[in-house]
VONUMAR-497738 format. One record per residue: residue in three letters; x, y, z of N, C-alpha, C in turn. Coordinates in pm, whole numbers, plus 50000, padded with zeros to 5 digits. Last residue first. Layout:
<nodes>
alaXYZXYZXYZ/...
</nodes>
This chain:
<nodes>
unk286532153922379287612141822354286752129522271/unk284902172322447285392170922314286392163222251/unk282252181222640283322173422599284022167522487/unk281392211022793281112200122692282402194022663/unk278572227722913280022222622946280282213722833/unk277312258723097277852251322962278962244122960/unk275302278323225275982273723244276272261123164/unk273582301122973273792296723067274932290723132/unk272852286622638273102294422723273192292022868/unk274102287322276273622275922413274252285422578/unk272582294622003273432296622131273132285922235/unk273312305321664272952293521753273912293521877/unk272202328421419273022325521483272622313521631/unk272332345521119271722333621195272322328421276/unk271562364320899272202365721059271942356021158/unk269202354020673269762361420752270082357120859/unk267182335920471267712334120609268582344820615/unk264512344920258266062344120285266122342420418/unk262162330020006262442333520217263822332820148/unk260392340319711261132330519780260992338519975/unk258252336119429258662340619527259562332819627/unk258392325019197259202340019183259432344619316/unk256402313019145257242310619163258372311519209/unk253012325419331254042326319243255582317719252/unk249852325919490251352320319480252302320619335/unk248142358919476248282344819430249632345019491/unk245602373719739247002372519629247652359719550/unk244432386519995243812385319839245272379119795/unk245432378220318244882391120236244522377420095/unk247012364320454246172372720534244962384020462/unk246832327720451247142338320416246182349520483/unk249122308120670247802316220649248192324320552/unk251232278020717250752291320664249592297520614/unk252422266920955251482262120924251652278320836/unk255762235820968255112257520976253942253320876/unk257162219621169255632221421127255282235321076/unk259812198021186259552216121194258372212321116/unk261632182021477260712182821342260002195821343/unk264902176621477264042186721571262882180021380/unk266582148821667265952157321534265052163521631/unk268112140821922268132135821804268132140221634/unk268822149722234267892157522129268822149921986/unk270342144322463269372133722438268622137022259/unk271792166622541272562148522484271672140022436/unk269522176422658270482184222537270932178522446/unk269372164122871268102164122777269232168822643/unk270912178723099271472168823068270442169922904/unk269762194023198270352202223185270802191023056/unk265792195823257267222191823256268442193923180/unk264292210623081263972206623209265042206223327/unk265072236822877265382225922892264882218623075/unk264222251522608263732253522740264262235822794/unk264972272222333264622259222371265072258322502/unk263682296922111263842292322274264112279622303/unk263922312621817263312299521904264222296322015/unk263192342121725264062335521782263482321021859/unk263052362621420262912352221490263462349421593/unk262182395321273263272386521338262392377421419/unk261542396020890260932393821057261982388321116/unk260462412820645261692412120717261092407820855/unk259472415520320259162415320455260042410320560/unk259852423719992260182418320111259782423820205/unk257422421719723258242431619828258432418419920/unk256052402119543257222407319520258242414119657/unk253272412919639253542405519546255142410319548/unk253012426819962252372431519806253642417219732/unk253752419020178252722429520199252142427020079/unk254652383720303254732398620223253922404920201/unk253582376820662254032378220493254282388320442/unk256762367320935255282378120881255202372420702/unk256372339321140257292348621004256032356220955/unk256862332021426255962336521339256582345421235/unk257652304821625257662316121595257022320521463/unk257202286121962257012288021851257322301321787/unk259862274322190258592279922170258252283022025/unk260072238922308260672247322219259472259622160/unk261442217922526260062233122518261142238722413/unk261922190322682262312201922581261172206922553/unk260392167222802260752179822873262162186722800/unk259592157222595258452162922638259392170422744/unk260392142422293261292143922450259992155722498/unk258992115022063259862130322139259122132522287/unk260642092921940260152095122030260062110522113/unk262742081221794261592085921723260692096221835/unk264862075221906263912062721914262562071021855/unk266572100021930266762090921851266322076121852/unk263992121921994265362112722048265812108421912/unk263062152021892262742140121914264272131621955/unk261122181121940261942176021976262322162321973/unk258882201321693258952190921820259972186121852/unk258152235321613259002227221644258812215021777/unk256302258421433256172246221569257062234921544/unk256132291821269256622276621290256512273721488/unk253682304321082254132300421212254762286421222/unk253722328420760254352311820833254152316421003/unk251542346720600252052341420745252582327620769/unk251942345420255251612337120351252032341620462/unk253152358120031252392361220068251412352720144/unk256652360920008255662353519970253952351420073/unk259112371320052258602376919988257102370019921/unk260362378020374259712368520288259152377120217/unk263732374720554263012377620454262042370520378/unk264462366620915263862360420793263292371320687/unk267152364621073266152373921050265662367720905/unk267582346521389267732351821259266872360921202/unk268662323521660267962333021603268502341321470/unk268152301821872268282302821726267652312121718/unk269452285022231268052294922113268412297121991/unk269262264222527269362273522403268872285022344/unk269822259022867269292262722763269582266222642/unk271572250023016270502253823120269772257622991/unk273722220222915273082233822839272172233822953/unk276102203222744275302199022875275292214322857/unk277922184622460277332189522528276662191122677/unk277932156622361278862163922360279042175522520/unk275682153722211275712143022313277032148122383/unk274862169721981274912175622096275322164922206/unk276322150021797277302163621781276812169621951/unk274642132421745275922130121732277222142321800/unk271962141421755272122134421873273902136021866/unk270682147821461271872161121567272562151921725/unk270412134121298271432131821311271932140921432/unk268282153721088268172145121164269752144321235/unk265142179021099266482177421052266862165321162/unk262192184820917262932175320984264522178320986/unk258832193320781260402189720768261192183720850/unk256112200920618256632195620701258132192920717/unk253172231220576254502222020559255172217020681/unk250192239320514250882232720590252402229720526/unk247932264920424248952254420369249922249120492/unk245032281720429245772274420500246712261520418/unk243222307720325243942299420246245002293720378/unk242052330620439241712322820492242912305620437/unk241782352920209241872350020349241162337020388/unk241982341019878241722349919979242222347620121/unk243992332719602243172330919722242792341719770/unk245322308419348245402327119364243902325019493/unk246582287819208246612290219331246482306319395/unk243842268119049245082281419027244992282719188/unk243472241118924242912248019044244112257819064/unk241352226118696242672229618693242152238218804/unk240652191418612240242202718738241212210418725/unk239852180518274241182186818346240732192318460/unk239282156318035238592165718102239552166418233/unk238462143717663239532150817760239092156517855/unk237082120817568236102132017624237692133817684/unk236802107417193236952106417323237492123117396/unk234022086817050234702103917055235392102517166/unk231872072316847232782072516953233902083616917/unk229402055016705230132063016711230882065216823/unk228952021816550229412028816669230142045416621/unk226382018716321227832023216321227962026916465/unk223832009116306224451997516328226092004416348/unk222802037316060222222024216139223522017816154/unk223752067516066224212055816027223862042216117/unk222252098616157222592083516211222732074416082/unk221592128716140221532120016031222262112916081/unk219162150316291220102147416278220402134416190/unk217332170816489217482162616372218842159916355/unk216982170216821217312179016712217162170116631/unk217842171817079216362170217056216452178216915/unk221112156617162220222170517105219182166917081/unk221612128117339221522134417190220942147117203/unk223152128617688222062124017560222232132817459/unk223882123717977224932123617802223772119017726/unk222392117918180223172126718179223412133618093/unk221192090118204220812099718100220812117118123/unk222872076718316221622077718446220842089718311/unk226342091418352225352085918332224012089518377/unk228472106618449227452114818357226902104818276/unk230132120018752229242108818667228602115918576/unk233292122118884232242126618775231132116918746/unk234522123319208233722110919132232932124719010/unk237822137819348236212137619279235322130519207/unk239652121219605238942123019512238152128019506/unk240072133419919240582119919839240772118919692/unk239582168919903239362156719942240362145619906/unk240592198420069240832188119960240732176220006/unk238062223420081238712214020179239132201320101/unk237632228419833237712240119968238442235220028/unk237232216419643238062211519695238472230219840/unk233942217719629234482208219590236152204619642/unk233082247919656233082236819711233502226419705/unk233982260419383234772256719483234722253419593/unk231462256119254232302247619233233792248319327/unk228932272519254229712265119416230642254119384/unk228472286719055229022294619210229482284219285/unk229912282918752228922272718830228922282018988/unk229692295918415229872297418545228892286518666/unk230952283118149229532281818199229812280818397/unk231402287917811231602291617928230432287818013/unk232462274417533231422278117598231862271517683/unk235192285417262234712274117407233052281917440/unk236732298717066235052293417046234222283817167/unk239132298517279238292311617160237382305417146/unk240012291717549239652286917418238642300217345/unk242682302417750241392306117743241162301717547/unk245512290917797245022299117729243422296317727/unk247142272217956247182269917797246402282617743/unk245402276918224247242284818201247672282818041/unk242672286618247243062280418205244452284418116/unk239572300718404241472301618391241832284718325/unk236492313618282237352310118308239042306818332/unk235902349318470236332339318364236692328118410/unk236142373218673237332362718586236972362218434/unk233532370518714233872384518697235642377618578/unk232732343918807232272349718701232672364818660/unk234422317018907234892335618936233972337218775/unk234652290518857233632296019010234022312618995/unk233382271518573234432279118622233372287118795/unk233782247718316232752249118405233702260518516/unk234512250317980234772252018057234022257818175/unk234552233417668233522234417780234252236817867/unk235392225017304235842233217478234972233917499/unk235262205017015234522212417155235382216317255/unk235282211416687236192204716840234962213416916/unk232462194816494233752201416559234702199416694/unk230562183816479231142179816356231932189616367/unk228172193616720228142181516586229272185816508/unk228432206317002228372204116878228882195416796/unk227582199017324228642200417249228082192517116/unk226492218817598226472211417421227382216617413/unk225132221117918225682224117841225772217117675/unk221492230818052222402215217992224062221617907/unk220342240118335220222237818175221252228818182/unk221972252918580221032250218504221392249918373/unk225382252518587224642252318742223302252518698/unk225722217718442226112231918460224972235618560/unk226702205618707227262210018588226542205018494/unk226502199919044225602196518927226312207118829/unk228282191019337227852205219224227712195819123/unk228632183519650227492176819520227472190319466/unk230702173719917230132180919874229772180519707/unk231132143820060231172163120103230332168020069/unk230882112320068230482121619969230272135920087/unk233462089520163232052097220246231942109820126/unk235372075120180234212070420109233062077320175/unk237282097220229237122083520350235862076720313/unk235472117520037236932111920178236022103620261/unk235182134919792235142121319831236152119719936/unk232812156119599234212152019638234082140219764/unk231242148419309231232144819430232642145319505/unk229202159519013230782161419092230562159319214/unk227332155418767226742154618885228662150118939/unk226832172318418227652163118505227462160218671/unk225032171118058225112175618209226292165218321/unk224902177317753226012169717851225912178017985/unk223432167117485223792175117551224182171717698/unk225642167117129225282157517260225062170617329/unk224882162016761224922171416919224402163917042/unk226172146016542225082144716626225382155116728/unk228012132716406227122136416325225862142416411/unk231462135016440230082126816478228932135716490/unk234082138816372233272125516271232072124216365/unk234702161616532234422166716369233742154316328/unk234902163016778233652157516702233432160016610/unk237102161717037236882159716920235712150516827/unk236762180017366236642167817288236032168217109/unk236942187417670237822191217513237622176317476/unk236852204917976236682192317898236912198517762/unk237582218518270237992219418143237592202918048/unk237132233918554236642218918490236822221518356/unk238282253918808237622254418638238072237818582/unk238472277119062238822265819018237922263018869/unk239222305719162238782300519052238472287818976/unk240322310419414239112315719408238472316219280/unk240622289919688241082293319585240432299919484/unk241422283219962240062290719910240662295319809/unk242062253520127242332259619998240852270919978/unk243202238920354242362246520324242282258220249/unk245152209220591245072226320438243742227620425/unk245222193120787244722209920798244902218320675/unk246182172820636244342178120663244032184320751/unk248862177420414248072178120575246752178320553/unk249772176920164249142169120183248552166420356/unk250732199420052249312201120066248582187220116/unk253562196720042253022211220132251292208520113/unk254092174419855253832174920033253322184520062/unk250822177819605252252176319666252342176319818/unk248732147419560249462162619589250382164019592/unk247722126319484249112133319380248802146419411/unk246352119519649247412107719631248122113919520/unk243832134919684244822130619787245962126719732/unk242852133419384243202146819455244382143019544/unk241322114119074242522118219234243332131119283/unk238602120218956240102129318965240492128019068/unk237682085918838237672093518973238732108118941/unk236512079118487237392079018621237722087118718/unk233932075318379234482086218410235232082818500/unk232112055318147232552056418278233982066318228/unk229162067917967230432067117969230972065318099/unk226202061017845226812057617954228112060417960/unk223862066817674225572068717678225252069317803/unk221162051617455221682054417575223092053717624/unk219752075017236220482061317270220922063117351/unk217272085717109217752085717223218542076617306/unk216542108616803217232094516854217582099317026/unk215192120516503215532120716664216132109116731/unk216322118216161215232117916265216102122816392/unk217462100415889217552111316000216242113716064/unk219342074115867218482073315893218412091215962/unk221212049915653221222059615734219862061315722/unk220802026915473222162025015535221952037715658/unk218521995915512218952008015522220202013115559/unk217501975315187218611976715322219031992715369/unk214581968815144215591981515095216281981115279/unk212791946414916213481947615028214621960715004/unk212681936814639211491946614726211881956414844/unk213881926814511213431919914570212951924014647/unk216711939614426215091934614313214331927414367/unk218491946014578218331930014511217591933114411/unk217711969814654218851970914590219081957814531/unk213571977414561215581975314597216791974814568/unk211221972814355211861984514426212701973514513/unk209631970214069210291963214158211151980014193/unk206151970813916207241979013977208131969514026/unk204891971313635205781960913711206271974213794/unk201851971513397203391978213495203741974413569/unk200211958013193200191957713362202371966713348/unk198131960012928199171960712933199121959613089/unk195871934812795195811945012844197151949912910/unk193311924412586194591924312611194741933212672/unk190591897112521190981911812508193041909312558/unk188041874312456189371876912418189411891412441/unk185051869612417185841867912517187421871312528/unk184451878012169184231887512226184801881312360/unk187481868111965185911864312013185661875512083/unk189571873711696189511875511807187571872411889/unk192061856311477190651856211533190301860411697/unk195221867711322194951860311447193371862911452/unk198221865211172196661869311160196301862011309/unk201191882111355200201870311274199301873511260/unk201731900911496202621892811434202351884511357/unk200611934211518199891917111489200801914411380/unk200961960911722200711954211638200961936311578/unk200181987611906200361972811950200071968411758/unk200422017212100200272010212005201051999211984/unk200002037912407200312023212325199662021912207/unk200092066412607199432060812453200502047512440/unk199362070012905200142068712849199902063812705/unk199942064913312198992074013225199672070713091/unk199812051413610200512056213481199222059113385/unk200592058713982199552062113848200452060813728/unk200632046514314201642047414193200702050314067/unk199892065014620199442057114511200612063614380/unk201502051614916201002059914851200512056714709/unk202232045415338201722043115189201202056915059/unk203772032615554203772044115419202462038415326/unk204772024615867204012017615795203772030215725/unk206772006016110205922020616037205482017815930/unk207291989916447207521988916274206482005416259/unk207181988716695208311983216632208571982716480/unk206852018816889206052007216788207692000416730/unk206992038717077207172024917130206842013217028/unk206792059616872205652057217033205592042017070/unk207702070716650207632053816659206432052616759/unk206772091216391206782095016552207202072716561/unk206202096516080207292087716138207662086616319/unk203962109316121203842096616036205082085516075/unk203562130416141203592119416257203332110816218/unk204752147515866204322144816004204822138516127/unk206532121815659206132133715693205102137715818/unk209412099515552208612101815648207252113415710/unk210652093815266210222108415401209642103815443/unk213652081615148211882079015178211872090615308/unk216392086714901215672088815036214172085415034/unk216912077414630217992085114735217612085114875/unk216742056014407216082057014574216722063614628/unk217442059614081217702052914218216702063514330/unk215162045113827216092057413911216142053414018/unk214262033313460214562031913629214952046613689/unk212342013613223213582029213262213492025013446/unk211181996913101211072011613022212002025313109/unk211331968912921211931972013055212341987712985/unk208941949512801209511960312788210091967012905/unk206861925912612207171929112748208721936712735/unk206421914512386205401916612473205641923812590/unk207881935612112208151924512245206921928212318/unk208211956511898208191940311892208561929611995/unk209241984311853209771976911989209631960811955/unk209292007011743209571995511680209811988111819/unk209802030811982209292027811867210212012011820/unk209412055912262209412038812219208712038412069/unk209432080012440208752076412379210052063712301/unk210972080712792211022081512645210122075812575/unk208502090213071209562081913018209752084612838/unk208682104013356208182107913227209252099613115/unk207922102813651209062098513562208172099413348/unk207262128813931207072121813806207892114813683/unk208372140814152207782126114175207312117314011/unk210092161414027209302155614169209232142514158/unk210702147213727210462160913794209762158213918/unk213242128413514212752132713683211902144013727/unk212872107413189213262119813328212622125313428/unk214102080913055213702090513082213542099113217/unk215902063313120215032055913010213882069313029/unk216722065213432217532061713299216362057013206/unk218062094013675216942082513617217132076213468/unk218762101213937219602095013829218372086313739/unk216672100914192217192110814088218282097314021/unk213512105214417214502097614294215492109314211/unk211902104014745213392105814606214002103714480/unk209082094914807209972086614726210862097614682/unk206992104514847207612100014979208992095214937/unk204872104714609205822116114684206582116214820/unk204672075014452204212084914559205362098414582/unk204652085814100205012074214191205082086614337/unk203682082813782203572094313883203852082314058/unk204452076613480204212069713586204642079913709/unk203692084813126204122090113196204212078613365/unk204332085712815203412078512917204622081812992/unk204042089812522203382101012603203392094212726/unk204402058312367204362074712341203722080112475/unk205552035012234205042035512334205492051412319/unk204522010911988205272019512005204832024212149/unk204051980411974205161981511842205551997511860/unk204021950012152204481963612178205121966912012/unk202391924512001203371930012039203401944612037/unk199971895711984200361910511973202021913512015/unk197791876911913199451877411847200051889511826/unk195781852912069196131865812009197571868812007/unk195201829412229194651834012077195301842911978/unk195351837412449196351830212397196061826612252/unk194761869712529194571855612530195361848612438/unk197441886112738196451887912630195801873312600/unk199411915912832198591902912857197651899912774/unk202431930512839201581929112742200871913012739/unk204251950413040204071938013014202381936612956/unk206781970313111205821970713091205221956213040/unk208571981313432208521973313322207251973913293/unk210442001713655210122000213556209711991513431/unk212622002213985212521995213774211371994813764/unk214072017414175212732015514147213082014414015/unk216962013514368216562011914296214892015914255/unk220012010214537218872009514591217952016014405/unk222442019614542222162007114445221062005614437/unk223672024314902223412026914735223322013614646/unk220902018115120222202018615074221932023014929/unk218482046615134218582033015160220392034015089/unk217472068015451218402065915334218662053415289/unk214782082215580215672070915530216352072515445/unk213502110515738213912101415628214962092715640/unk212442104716029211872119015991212232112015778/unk211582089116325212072093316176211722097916108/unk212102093516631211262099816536211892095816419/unk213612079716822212582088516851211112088216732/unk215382049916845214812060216775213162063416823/unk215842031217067216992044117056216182054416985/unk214172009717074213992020117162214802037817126/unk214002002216728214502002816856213842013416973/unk212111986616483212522000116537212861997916650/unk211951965816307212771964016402213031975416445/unk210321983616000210591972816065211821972016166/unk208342000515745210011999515831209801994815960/unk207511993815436207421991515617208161988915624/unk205182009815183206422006015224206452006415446/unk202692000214925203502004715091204662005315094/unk201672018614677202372014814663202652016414860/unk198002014514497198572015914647199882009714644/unk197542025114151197772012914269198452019314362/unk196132031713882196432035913980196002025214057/unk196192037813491195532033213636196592033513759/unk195442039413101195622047913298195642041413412/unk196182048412775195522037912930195792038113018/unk195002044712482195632051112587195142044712692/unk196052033312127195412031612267196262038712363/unk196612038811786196792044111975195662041112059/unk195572011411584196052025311628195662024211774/unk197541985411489196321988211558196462006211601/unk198861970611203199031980411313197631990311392/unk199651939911090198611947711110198651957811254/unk200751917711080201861926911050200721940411059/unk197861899510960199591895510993200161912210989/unk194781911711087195501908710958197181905511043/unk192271902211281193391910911306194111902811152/unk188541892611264190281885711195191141898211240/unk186511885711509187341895011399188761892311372/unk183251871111545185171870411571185141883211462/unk180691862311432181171865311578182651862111629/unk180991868011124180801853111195181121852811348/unk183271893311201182391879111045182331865011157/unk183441926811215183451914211246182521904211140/unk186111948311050184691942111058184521929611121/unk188321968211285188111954411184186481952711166/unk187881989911441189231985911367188941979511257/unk185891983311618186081997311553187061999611415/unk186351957511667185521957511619185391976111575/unk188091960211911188341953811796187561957111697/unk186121968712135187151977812071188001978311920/unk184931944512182184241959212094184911967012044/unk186941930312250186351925512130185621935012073/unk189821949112388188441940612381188121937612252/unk192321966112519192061958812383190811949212436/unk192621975712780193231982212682192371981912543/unk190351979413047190781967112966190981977612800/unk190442002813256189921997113188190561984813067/unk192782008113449191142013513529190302004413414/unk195651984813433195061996913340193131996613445/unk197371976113670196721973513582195771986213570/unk200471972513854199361982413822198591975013697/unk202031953414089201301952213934200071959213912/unk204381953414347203191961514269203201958814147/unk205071946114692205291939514499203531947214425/unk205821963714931204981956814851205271955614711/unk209051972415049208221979814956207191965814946/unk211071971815339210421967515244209261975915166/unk213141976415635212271980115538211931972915406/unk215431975515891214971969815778213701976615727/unk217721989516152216611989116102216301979015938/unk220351983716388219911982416216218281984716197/unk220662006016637220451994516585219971992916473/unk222742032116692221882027516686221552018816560/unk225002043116967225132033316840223412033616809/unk228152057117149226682052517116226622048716958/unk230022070717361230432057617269228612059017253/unk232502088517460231472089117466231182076417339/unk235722081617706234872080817604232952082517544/unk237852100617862236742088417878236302090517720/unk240792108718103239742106717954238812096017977/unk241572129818322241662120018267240932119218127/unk243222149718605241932152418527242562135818390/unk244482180218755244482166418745243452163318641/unk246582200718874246022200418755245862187218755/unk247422240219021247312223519035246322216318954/unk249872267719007247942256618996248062245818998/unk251622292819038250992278019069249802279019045/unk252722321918799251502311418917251612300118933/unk254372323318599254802316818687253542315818825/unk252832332518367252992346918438253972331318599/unk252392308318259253322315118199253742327518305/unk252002285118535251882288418413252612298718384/unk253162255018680253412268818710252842280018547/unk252382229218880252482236118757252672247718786/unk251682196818977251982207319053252522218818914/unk251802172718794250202177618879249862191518854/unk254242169218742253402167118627251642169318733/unk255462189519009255822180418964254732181518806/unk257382218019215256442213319104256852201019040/unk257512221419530257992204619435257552206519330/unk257442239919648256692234619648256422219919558/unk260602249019726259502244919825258422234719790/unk261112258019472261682242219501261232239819640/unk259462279919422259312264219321259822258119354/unk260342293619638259302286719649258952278419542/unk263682292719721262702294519619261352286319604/unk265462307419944264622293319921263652298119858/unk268412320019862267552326119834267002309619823/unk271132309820071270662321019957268972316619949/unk271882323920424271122312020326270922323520170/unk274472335920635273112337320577272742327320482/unk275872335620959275632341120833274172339920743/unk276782325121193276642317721064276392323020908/unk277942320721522277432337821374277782329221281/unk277502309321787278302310421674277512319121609/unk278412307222174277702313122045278532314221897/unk277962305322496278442299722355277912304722224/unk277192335222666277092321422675277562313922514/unk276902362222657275592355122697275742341422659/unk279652370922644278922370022772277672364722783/unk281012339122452280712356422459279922355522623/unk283552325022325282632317422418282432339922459/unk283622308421968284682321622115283212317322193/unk284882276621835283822286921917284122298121989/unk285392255521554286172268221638284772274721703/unk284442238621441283942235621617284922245921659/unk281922234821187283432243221244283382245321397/unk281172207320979281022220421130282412222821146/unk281042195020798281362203420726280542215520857/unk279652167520936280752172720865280232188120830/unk278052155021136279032152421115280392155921051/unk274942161421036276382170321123277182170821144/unk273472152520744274762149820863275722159720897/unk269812153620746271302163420752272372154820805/unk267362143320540268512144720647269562145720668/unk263862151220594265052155520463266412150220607/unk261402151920662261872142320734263422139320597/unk259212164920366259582156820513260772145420519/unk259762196220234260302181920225259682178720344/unk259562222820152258442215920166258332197920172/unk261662244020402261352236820285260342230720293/unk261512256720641261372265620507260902257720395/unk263602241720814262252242020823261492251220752/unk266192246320711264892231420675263932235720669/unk266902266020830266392266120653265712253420656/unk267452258321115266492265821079266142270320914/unk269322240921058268482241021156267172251121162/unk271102249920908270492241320832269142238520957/unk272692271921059271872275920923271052263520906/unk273482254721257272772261821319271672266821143/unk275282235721093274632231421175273302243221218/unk277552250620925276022246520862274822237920982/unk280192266820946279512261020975278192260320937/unk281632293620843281792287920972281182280721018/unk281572311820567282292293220632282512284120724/unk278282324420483279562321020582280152309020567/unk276282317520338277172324920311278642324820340/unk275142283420314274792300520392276712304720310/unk273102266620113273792271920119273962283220239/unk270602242920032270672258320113272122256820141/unk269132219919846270562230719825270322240219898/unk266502194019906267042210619905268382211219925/unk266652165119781266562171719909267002183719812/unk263152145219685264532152419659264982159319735/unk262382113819750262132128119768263412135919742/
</nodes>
């Protein structure tokens, strides 16, 4: 503990000044040696031994009140007091999978037949010869297939999906394939006008072998081709929609799409050879779909937007109160009516993609016994936004504001609570935050999740408790001066007293209570020492002037020799509205120490 610099003015000694400036300070049990730097010149007056000491400079209530890394003083020099820790908000949701069905569209009617042949060619002898190198004119040809798709391993976390994103690479190809009997000797020789209309649940863009409008791929017309089989274009998979309540889960573990794939489109086919066709013989083109990022149907998801309700749990460490006060507050007679206290949280969310909304349940705590329960915010939910910084400040002066000595946050949301200075009215041990139990949940909003990615943010959060009050504000201090046994054992006294004139410029009533103790710790019960009362300052700044005098009442005459340390208790009220400041201090004045009556003492 650090000790106090009081100084008095005079050179005539520090015994009587230090006897009464202790007890000013916010030290315990600080200790003096009397031993030196007394001046044992004494004139002896008509009311009995007496010295004139003079005066103390100026006890500055910042070195009263110890500011330490708790204890603070902001810019206008107010005290406040400031505790508060970090936590983390941490959530995740689980991989999902999906798949497309393997699709082979086939034409509503058979492309190439034996009747159809037979428009072309004469038949002879129930067949028709196709000539070598022989070009069949345009055939057109249409049809339509159910394309699914199922999304699979849905978690509890997700609400709703609304669209998928598959990774990149993700895919829908395109092929055309030319079936026919084994008789026959065709080949793709052009492909014109054909179009493939693929469900509307489907995204596509970058498309290659022709082009994108909605849902339709309208592919390049094809010439000279000479292959049974033809790889006619692709585009990637940007997203699958979900629409309606189509994507709601309701506890299901999979979802389930579907829609129809149509091609429409002129072929012409011509004959690599002569070839005989029967009326059992035809040909007919089939479309291939493959959809993924393998080619294998399967579509690894990388994101996902929808609703989500994952469960955050963050542990919140206790704000220790008791165990980093300072001394002047660590009695349990203080009683703080402080008349703004304010819960400051600050947390960085520019990387997370999601609005949390964040209620808190505050317990102050003694002796493992829960006081007093404020719910934050005092209704509704506070938020904190997706993909910025956040301030949240919970505050008890709605005419105020909140306080906060860094400065009041410009884009913060405010959120007056009335009974948050319940909480340390009476200062507890600790405050317990909790904001589990689905406290810390997602926005009922949309939003865009990365399957399987932890997100994580971490939660800054500060009690800052300004020391500006009303009536009633009770602060305690404790002190001590020790060693005096050395100097009064000397002595033999029908009584003492100390008296001075105290300036205060700090807006508390002090009463001081002085106990008497031996030097076995033990105090002496027949010494009477009466109590005295320092007025406060009227107004911020002005001095107030009170004369003191403490009495000490001796049973016995002898007791005098016995007095060790005096311990000094001044309890302070306030009487009015006003804050603590730094700025303010007590002067000692005219201080003078008597021993009265009949007086003897020995100085050999």
């Amino acid at each position: 503990m650090k000790q106090n610099s009081l100084r008095c003015k005079s050179p005539r000694g520090l015994f009587p000044c230090l006897l009464l400036c202790a007890a000013l300070t916010a030290c315990v049990d600080d200790s003096y040696d009397l031993s030196k730097n007394v001046d044992m010149t004494m004139a002896l007056g008509t009311n009995g031994l007496q010295l004139k000491l003079g005066s103390t400079e100026k006890i500055m209530l910042n070195d009263i009140l110890e500011v330490d890394s708790h204890l603070k003083t902001d810019a206008t020099r107010m005290y406040y007091y400031v505790q508060g820790g970090t936590t983390q908000t941490n959530f995740q949701i689980k991989n999902v999978s999906s798949s497309f069905n393997a699709l082979h569209l086939l034409p509503e009617k058979t492309l190439l037949d034996y009747a159809t042949a037979t428009n072309f060619f004469s038949p002879i002898g129930g067949s028709v010869t196709i000539p070598a190198t022989s070009v069949l004119p345009t055939l057109s040809t249409k049809g339509k297939a159910s394309l699914k798709y199922t999304v699979k391993n849905l978690s509890s976390d997700i609400v709703q999906v609304k669209k998928i994103y598959p990774v990149d690479g993700t895919k829908v190809s395109l092929s055309l394939r030319l079936t026919q009997a084994t008789s026959m000797a065709l080949v793709f020789k052009s492909l014109k006008n054909f179009k493939v209309v693929l469900p509307d649940f489907l995204e596509l863009t970058n498309p290659q072998g022709g082009t994108i409008s909605g849902n339709v791929f309208t592919l390049t017309n094809r010439d000279n081709i000479g292959k049974t089989s033809l790889y006619i274009g692709e585009a990637t998979v940007r997203s699958v929609t979900l629409k309606g309540d189509k994507g709601k889960v309701n506890k299901q573990n999979q979802l389930l799409l579907s829609g129809d794939v149509s091609m429409n489109g002129d072929v012409i086919l011509q004959a690599t050879k002569m070839f005989k066709m029967t009326p059992e013989d035809k040909a007919d083109v089939v479309l291939d779909l493959v959809m993924g990022d393998k080619g294998d149907n399967s579509v690894h998801v990388s994101s996902v937007m929808g609703r989500f309700a994952p469960m955050i749990n963050p542990n919140v460490n206790n704000i220790q109160i008791a165990g980093n006060l300072p001394n002047f507050l660590q009695d349990k007679e203080v009683n703080i009516e402080v008349k703004n206290p304010t819960l400051k949280f600050t947390t960085n969310f520019t990387k997370i993609p999601a609005s949390l909304n964040l209620t808190a349940r505050l317990q102050s705590m003694t002796a493992g016994v829960a006081e007093n329960t404020v719910d934050l915010p005092a209704s509704g939910k506070a938020e904190l936004v997706k993909a910025q910084q956040n301030t949240l400040y919970f505050y008890q002066n709605a005419e105020a504001g909140p306080y906060d000595p860094a400065g009041v946050v410009k884009e913060s949301k405010q959120y007056q609570v009335s009974n948050l200075l319940s909480l340390v009215k009476k200062l507890p041990d600790y405050i317990s935050v909790n904001m589990k139990d689905g406290r810390l949940t997602l926005k009922d909003e949309d939003c865009t999740l990365k399957m399987g990615q932890t997100y994580s943010a971490a939660m800054d959060y500060n009690f800052i408790i300004p020391f500006s009050f009303d009536k009633g504000l009770r602060i305690v201090y404790n002190d001590s001066i020790d060693g005096m046994g050395k100097e009064l054992q000397k002595y033999r006294a029908d009584s003492a007293a100390i008296s001075a004139t105290i300036v205060n410029t700090i807006p508390l009533e002090l009463q001081l209570v002085v106990t008497p103790v031996d030097k076995y710790g033990k105090v002496i019960k027949s010494i009477h020492i009466n109590n005295a009362v320092v007025k406060a300052a009227e107004a911020a700044g002005q001095e107030k002037a009170t004369e003191v005098e403490l009495l000490i009442r001796l049973d016995n005459r002898n007791d005098l020799a016995r007095l060790d340390k005096l311990r000094f208790r001044f309890v302070g009220d306030a009487t009015k509205t006003g804050n603590l400041m730094s700025t303010e201090y007590l002067v000692v004045k005219d201080i003078r120490f008597k021993l009265k009556g009949q007086i003897e003492g020995n100085f050999n």
